[in-house]
C-alpha positions as CSV (number, residue, x, y, z in Angstrom):
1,X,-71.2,-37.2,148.6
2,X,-68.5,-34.7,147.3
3,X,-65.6,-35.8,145.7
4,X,-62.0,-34.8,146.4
5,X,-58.8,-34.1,145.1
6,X,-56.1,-35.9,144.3
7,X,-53.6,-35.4,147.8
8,X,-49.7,-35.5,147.8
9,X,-47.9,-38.6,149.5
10,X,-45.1,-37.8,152.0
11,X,-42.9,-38.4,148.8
12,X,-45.0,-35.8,146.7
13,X,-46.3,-37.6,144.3
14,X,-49.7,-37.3,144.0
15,X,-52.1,-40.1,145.2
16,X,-54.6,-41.2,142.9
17,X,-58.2,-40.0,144.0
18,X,-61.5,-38.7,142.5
19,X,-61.2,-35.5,140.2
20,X,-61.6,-31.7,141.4
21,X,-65.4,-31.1,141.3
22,X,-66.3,-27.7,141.5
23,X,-68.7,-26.8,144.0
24,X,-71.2,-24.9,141.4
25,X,-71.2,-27.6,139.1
26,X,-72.2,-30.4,142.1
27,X,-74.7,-28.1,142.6
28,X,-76.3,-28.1,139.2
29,X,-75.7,-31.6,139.3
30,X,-77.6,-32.5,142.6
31,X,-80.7,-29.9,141.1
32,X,-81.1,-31.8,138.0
33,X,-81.5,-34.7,139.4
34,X,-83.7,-33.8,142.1
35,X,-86.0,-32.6,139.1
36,X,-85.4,-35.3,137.0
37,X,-86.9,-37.7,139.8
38,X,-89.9,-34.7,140.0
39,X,-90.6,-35.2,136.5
40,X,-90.3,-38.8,136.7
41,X,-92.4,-39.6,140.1
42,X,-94.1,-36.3,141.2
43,X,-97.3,-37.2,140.0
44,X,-96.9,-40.6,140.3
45,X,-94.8,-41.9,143.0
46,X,-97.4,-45.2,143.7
47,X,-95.2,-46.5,140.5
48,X,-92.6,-47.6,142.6
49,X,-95.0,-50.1,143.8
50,X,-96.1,-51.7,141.0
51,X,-93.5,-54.3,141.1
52,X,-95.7,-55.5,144.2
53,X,-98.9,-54.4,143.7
54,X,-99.5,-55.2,140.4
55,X,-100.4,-58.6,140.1
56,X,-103.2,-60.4,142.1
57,X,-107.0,-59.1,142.6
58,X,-106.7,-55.7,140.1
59,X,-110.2,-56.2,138.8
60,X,-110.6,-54.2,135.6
61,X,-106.8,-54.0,135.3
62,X,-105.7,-57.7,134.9
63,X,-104.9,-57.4,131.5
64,X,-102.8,-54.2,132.3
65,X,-101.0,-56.6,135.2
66,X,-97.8,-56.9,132.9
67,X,-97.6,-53.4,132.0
68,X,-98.1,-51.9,135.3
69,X,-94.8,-54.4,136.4
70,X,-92.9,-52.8,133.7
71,X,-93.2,-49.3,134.8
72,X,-92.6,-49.8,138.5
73,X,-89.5,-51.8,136.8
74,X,-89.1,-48.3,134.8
75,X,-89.2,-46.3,138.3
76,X,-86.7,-48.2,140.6
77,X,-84.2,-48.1,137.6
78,X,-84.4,-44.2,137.5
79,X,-84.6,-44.2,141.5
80,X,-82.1,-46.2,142.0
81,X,-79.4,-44.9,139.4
82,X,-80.0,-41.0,141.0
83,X,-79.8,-43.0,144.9
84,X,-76.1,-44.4,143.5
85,X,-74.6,-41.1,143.3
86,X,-75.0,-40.2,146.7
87,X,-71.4,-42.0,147.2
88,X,-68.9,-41.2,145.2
89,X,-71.1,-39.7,142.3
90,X,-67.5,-39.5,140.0
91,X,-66.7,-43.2,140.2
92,X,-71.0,-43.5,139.1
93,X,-70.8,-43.1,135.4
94,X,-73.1,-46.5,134.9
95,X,-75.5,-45.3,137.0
96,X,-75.3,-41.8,135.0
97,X,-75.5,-44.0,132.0
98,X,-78.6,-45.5,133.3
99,X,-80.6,-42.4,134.4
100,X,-80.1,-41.2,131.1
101,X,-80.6,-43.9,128.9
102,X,-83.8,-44.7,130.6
103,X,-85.0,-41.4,130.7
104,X,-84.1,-40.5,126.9
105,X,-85.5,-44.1,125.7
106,X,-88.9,-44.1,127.2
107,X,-90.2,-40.2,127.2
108,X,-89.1,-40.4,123.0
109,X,-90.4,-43.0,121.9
110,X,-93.5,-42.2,124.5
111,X,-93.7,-38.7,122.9
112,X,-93.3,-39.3,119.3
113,X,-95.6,-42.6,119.3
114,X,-97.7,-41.7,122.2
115,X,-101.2,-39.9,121.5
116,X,-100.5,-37.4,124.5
117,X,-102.4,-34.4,126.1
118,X,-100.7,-31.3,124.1
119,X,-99.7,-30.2,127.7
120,X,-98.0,-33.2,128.4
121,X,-95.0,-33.9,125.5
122,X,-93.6,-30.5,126.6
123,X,-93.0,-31.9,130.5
124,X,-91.2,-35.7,128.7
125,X,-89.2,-33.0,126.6
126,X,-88.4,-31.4,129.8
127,X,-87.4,-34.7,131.3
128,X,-85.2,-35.6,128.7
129,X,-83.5,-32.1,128.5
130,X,-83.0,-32.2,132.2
131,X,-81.6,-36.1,131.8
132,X,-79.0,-35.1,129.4
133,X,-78.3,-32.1,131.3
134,X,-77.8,-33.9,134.7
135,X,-75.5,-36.4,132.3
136,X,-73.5,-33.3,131.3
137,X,-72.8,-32.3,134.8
138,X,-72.1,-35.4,136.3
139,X,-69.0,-35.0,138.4
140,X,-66.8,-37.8,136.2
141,X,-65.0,-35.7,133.1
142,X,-66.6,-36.7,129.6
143,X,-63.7,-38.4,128.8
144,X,-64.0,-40.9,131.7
145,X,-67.9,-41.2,130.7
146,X,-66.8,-42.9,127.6
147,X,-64.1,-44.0,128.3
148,X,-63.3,-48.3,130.0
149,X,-62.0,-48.6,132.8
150,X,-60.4,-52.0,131.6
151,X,-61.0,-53.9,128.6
152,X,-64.2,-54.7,127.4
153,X,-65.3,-57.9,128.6
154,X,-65.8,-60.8,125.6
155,X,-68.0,-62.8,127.7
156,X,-70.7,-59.5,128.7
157,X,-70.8,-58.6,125.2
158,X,-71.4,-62.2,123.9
159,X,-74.2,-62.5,126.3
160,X,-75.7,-59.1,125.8
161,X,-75.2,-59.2,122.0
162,X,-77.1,-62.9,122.8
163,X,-80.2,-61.0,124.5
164,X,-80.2,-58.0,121.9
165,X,-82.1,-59.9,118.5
166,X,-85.1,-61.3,121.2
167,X,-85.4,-58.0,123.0
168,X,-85.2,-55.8,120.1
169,X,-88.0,-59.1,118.3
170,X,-89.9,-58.1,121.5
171,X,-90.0,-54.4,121.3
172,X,-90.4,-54.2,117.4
173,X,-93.4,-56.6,118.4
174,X,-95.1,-54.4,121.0
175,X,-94.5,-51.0,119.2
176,X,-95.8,-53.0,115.7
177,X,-99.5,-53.6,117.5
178,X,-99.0,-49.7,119.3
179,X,-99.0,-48.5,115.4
180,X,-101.7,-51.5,114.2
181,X,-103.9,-50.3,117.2
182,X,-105.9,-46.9,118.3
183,X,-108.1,-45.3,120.6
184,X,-110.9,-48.4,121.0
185,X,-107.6,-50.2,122.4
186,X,-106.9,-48.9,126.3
187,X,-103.4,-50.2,125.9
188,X,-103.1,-48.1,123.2
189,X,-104.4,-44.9,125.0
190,X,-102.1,-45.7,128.1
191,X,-98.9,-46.2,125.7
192,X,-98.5,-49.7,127.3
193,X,-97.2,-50.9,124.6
194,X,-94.5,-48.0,124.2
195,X,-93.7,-49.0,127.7
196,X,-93.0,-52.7,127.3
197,X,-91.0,-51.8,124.0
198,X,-88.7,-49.2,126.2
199,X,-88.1,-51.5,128.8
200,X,-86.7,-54.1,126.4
201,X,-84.7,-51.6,124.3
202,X,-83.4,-50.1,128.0
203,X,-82.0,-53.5,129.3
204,X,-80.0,-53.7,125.6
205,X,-78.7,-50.0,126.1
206,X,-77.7,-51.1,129.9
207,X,-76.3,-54.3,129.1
208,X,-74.2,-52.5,126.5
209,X,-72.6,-50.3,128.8
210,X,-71.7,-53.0,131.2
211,X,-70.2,-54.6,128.8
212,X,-68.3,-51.5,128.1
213,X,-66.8,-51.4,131.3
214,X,-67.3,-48.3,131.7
215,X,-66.6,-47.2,135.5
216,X,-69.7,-48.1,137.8
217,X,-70.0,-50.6,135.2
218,X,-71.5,-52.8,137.7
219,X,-74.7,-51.0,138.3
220,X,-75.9,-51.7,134.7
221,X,-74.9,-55.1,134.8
222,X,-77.1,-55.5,137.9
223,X,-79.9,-53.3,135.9
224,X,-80.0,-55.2,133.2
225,X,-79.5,-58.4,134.6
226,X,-82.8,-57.7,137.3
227,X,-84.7,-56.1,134.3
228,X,-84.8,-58.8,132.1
229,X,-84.7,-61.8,134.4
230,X,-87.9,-59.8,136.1
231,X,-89.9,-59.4,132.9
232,X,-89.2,-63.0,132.9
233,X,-90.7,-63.8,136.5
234,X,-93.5,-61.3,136.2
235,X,-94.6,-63.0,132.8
236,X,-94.9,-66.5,134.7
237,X,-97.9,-67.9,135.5
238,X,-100.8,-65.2,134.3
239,X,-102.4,-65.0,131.0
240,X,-102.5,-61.1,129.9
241,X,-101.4,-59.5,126.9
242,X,-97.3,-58.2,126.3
243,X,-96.3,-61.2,128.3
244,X,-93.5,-63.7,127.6
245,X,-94.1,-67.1,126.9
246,X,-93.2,-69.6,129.5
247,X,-90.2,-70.8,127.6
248,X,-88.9,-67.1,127.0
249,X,-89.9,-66.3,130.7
250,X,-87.9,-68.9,131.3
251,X,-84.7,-67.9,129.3
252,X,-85.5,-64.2,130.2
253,X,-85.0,-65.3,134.0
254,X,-81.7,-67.5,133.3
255,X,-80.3,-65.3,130.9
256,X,-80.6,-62.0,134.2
257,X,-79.0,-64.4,136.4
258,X,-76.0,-65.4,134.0
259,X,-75.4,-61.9,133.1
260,X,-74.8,-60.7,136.2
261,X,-73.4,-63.9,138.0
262,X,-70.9,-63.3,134.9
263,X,-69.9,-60.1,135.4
264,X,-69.6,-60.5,139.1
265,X,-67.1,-63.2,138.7
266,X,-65.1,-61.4,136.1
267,X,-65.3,-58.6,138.4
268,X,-64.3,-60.3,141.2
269,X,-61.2,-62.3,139.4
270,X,-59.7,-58.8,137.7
271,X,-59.8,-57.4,141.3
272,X,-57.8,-60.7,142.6
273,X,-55.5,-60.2,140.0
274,X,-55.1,-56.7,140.5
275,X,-54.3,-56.9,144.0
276,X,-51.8,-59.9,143.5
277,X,-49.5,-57.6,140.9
278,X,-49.4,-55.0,143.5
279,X,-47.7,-57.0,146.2
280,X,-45.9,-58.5,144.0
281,X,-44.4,-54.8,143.4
């Protein structure tokens, strides 16, 4: 969980390693976050099984089948980017990416275009606060959170730049009947379709970063690879509002799975390569 400095070799040089982490800032780190999942899931932790539970005999809350498969989508993404930095956090700058992305994406646009309790906008303030500071003290220096780790890969940012003008079409779509709508719509007084807009506009802000190749680059190539390609599967075979067609379920779907089979490969190769060059030293 802690990260370590770097070491000298018998020769003195020293060995390359994670960064000096001070303890009181791991500590603030590892605070935030547990908060930031307490803001996220303390009221509401059945969200994490929406992905399962939402489709199938819901009664009343068929049309709200899609939506409900979005937020547990919403969920595991925050989960899983926090459950990341348990190894290595300094080397997790994707997943800190991610935590933070989704975070700030969804609680803004939730808590400008949202028609809210009053007691509820200060606690997605909160959330985003706490996000960007959790961000702040992630163990990895700024520099290396903005920083590539190699150079940015032509094929991820084809393919994500290819996924950006229909996501963005989508989300523009959703938050256009959000504004058109009002309170005789439930959607509208559940912010569903704020939530199916964030979604889309999250997988464009994680595909960027993978594309980036930043380090941990991998995590949001896998998140936005299972995000999209799931909005895709969920949207098969029911008839409910907010989701895809069958022919962009079907492209959402191949597009996840050639995102990430991409990177993976490209991942894979440079790492080949890389160890080739140093036995050839």
């Amino acid at each position: 969980m802690s990260d370590t400095a770097q070491r000298p070799t018998a020769a003195g040089n020293p060995q390359a390693g994670p960064p000096q982490v001070r303890r009181p800032r791991l500590v603030a780190f590892w605070v935030l976050l547990a908060l930031l999942l307490f803001l996220h899931l303390g009221e509401r932790p059945q969200m994490l099984l929406f992905p399962l539970t939402a489709f199938g005999d819901v009664g009343d809350l068929a049309t709200h089948e899609i939506h409900l498969f979005a937020q547990g989508l919403f969920a595991w993404t925050v989960l899983a980017a926090v459950a990341v930095q348990l190894r290595r956090p300094s080397r997790q700058v994707g997943a800190a990416w991610a935590f933070t992305l989704a975070t700030v994406i969804a609680f803004a646009m939730v808590a400008v275009l949202g028609d809210l309790p009053g007691n509820v906008v200060p606690i997605l303030i909160a959330a985003i606060a706490v996000a960007v500071l959790a961000f702040l003290a992630h163990p990895a220096s700024l520099r290396a959170k903005v920083t590539p780790i190699d150079r940015p890969s032509l094929m991820l940012t084809t393919l994500a730049a290819a996924a950006t003008i229909p996501l963005v079409t989508y989300a523009a779509g959703q938050l256009g009947i959000q504004l058109a709508s009002g309170p005789g719509d439930e959607h509208w007084q559940f912010g569903h379709w704020i939530i199916m807009a964030a979604v889309a506009l999250i997988a464009v802000g994680l595909a960027a970063v993978a594309a980036a190749k930043l380090s941990g680059w991998r995590f949001p190539l896998w998140a936005a690879g299972l995000i999209v390609a799931a909005l895709g599967v969920g949207s098969l075979g029911i008839s409910a509002v907010s989701q895809l067609s069958t022919g962009w379920a079907l492209a959402a779907l191949a597009w996840g799975v050639t995102f990430i089979a991409a990177g993976e490969l490209q991942g894979r190769r440079t790492a080949v390569a890389g160890t080739g060059d140093r036995q050839r030293v």
